[in-house]
C-alpha positions, 0 to 999 in steps of 0.5 A, a space after each residue: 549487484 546490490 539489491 534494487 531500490 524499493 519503489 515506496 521512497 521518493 527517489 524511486 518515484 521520482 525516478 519513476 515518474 520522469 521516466 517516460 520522457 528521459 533520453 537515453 543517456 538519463 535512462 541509462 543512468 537511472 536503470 544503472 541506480 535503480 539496480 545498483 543503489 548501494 554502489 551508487 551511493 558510494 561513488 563520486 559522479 566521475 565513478 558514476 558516469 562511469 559506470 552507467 556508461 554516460 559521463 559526468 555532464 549526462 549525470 549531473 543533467 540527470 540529477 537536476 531532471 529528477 529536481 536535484 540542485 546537484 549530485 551531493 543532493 542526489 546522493 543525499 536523497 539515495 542514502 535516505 531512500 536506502 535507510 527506509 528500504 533496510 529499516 525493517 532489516 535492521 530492526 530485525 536483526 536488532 530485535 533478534 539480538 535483544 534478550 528474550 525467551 521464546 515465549 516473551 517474544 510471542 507474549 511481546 508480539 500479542 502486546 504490540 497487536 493490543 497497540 496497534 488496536 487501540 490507536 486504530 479505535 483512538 484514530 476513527 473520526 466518526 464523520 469519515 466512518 459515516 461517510 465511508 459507510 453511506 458510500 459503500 452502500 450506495 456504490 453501484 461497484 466497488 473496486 478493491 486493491 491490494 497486494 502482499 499482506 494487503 491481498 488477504 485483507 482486501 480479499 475479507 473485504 470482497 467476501 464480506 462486502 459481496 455478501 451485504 451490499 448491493 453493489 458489484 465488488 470486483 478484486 481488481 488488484 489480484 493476482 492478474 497485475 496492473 493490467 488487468 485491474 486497469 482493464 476492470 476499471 476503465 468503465 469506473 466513474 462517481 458513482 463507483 467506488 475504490 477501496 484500497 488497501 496498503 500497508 508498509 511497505 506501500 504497493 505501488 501497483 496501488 498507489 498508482 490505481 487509486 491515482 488513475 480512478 481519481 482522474 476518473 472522478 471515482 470517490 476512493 476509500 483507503 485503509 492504511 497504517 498512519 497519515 504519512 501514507 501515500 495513500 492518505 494523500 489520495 483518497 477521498 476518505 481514509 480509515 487508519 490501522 497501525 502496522 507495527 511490528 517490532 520484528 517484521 516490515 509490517 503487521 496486517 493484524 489492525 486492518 484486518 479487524 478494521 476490515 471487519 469492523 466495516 463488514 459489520 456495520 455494513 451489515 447492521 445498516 442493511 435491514 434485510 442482513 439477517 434474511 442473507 445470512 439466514 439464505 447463506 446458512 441454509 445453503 451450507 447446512 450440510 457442509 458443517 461439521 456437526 
């Protein structure tokens, strides 16, 4: 079997999103190429059919639910969502083969960070910052998703914003799962706000909460890596931080300094920041190492 389709392509979504209203024929046929969309790929819809245990006429009805003209364009969709989901396998394995001692390689990886900082800068558009930072400070809540490299972002975020704003933060895409930031959320509305975190590949966990909170009216804030993001597409508000890296899927290195750049503004704009981290100091006093 080959490996499942990645939820990130828009095949996946689209999959994804007629689901629920398939007949069981169509499902059979979507669990089949979404578990084996290599093999897919490959056949002609007689092999398919076939194979998912429906037929010809169910895949070729299928195809067209999912808003295809036909198999051939359905096929085409596949091959593409295939090439996204193993792009970063194959920059790796063409990476590794290049020349280069071990330390160019470090010395490299440092270089492509310094890049992806001067675009985040080179991207910052002042009216979205003074937007972002005026709702951080007058949200009655705040919300946080992410996962994967994104988890660690958004979780500095928590400790930061907990500490410098007024409001409520509540991780609410940790490690419980959907439903349990579902359950945190159902109270949320305009005077709340969402902040998301989402790097390649894109969690869908957190493109789906940010598209539930906007059906609740809740304003939400997104750091994510360029335009073509599906977070772009949602928020309110959006912060960019490149995630290239020559040899991994991602690099969480410019969002975790865009992340910080937030906490800091955040806490030059609160005129008592220097009494909270003078109470947080005192209160660790003896926990440092002096």
């Amino acid at each position: 079997m080959s490996q499942p389709l990645r939820p990130t392509t828009d095949l996946a979504n689209r999959i994804a999103g007629a689901y629920p209203s398939l007949s069981a024929g169509h499902r059979k046929a979507a669990d089949f190429v979404l578990q084996n969309p290599l093999d897919t790929a490959t056949m002609t819809i007689e092999g398919f059919g076939a194979q998912s245990g429906t037929s010809t006429a169910t895949v070729t009805r299928f195809v067209r639910v999912l808003g295809f003209a036909g198999y051939g364009e359905f096929r085409a969709a596949l091959s593409a969502a295939l090439k996204l989901a193993m792009a970063p396998v194959d920059g790796f394995a063409d990476a590794r083969a290049a020349a280069g001692s071990t330390f160019a390689t470090l010395a490299g990886a440092l270089r492509d960070q310094a890049a992806n900082f001067d675009e985040a800068i080179s991207q910052l558009d002042e009216a979205v910052v003074l937007r972002a930072v005026a709702t951080l400070l007058g949200a009655r809540r705040i919300f946080l998703l992410g996962s994967g490299a994104s988890h660690h972002v958004a979780s500095f975020l928590e400790d930061g914003f907990a500490l410098y704003l007024d409001a409520d933060v509540i991780f609410a895409a940790s490690r419980g799962g959907p439903e349990r930031a579902i359950r945190h959320m159902l109270s949320a509305g305009p005077e709340d706000l969402v902040v998301a975190v989402s790097i390649p590949r894109y969690s869908r966990t957190t493109v789906d909460l940010c598209h539930f909170a906007r059906k609740r009216g809740v304003p939400v804030l997104a750091l994510t890596d360029a335009a073509t993001s599906p977070l772009a597409r949602i928020a309110d508000m959006t912060l960019y931080a490149p995630a290239r890296n020559r040899l991994l899927p991602n690099s969480p290195t410019a969002a975790f300094a865009l992340a910080d750049g937030l906490v800091t503004t955040i806490a030059k704009e609160r005129p008592d920041a220097v009494e909270t981290l003078k109470g947080l100091s005192e209160g660790l006093l003896w926990t440092f190492h002096h």
